[in-house]
C-alpha positions as CSV (number, residue, x, y, z in Angstrom):
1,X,0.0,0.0,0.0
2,X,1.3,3.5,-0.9
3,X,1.9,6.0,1.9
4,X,-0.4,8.3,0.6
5,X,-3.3,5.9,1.3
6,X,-2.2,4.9,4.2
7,X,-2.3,8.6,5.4
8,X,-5.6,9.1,3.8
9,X,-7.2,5.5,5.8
10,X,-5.6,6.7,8.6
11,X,-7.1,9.9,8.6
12,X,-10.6,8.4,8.0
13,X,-10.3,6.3,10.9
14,X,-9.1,9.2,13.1
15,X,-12.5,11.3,11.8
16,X,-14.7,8.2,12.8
17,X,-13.4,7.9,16.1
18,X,-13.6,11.6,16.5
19,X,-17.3,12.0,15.1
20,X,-18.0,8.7,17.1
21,X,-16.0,9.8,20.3
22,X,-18.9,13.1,19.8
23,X,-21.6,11.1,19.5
24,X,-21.1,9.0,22.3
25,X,-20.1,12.0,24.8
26,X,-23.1,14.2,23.5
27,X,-25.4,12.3,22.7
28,X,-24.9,8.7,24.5
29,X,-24.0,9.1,27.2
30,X,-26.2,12.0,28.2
31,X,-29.6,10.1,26.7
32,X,-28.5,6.4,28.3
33,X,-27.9,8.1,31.6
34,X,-31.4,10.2,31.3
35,X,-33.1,6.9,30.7
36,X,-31.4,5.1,33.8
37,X,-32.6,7.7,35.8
38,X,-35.8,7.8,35.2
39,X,-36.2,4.2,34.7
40,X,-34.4,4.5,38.5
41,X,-34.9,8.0,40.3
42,X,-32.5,7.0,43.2
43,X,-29.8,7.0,41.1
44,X,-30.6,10.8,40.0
45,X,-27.4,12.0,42.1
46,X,-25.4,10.1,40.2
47,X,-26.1,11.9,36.4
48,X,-24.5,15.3,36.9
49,X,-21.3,14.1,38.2
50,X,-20.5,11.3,35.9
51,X,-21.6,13.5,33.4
52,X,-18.8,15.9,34.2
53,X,-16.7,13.6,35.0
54,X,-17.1,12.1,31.4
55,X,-17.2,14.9,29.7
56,X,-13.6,15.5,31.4
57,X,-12.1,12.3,30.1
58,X,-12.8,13.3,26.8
59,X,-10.6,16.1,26.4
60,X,-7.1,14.3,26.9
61,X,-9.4,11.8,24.1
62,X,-9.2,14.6,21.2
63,X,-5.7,15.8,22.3
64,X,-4.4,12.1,21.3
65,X,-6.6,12.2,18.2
66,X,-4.6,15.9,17.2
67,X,-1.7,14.2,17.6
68,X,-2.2,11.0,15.4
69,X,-3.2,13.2,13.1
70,X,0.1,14.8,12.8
71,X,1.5,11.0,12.9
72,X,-1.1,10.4,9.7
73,X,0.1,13.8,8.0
74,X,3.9,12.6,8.6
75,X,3.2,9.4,6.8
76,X,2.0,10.7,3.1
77,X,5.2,13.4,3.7
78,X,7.2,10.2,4.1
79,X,9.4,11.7,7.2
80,X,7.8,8.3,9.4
81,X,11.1,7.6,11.1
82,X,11.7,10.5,12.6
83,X,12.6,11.5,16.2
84,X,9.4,14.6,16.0
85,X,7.2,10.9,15.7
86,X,8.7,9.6,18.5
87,X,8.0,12.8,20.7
88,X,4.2,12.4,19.6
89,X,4.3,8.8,20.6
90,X,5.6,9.6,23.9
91,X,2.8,12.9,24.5
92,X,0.2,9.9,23.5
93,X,1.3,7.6,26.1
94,X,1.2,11.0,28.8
95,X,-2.2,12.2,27.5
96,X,-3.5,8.8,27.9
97,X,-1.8,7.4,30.7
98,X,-2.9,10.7,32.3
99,X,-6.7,10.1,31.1
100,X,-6.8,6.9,32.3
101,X,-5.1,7.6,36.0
102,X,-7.8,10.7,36.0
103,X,-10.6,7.7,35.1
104,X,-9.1,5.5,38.0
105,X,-9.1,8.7,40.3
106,X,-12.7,10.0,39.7
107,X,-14.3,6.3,39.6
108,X,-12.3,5.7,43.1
109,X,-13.6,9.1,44.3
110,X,-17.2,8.8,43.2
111,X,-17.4,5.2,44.2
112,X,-16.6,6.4,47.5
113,X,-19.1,9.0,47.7
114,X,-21.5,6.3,47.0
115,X,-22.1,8.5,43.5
116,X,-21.2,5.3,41.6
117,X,-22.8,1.4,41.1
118,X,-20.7,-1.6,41.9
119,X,-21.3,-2.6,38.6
120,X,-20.5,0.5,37.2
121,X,-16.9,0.6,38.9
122,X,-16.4,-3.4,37.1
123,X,-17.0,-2.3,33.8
124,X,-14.9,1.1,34.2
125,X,-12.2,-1.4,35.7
126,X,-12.6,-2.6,31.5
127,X,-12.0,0.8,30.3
128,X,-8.9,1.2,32.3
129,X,-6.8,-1.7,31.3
130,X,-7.9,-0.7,27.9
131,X,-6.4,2.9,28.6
132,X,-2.8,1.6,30.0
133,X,-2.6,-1.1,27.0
134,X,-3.0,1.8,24.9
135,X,-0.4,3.8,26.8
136,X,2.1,0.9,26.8
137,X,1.7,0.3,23.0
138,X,2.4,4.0,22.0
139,X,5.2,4.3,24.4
140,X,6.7,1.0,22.6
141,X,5.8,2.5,19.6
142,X,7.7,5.4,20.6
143,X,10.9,3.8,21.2
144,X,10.6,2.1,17.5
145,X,10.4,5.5,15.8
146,X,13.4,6.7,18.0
147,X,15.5,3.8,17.2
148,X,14.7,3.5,13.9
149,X,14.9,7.3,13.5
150,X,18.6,6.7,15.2
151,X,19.2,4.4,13.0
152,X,18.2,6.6,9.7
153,X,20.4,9.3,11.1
154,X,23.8,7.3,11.4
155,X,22.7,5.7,7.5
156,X,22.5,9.2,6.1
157,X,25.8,9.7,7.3
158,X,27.3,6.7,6.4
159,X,29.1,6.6,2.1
């Protein structure tokens, strides 16, 4: 496959998760959670601050999708390799690392303020090992571009 499509499927699948990622903030989560309180009114304490709370995580979210954006745009420029990549790898693995630590934190602190379901705190549990895999691929990632961006360097100067 030619870099230029590559770029152009990557930044296709970086639109549908950001269009998707909207939908599912702003329209989702906020209509789900409606519907499980009035299908349950004691749990009405519990829709504001999750809501927040949510709508918090997503910003670290559209950071990372910025960035792999940038990886996308490096890819049909050719300049892959490169030790700028490497850097955006690494801010991926901080943004999200950081998101998901935030996640841990808030479900920890609204569990405990008895804003949050048993249930609920399993299933985030989910969405936090998700989070760190993701952190621990980029940052491997990371290390690929900046040896193979090493490795590009000492070529260009060898005859």
């Amino acid at each position: 496959m030619k870099r230029d499509t590559i770029s152009k499927l990557l930044k296709i699948m970086i639109l549908g998760m950001g269009i998707g990622g909207f939908a599912i903030f702003l329209l989702v989560f906020p209509t789900v959670s409606k519907e499980l309180v009035s299908s349950y009114p004691e749990f009405s304490n519990y829709y504001l601050p999750w809501l927040i709370f949510i709508w918090l995580t997503a910003i670290p979210c559209y950071i990372v999708l910025g960035l792999m954006w940038k990886f996308a745009t490096s890819v049909r420029q050719g300049t892959i390799f490169t030790f700028i990549n490497g850097k955006r790898m690494k801010k991926i693995f901080f943004w999200t690392v950081s998101d998901t630590t935030f996640f841990l934190m808030g479900n920890i602190f609204l569990f405990l303020l008895n804003r949050s379901h048993p249930s609920i705190f399993i299933l985030s549990m989910g969405i936090i090992f998700i989070g760190y895999s993701i952190a621990v691929i980029s940052v491997a990632f990371a290390e690929f571009l900046n040896g193979a961006a090493a490795l590009q360097e000492e070529n260009a100067l060898t005859i």
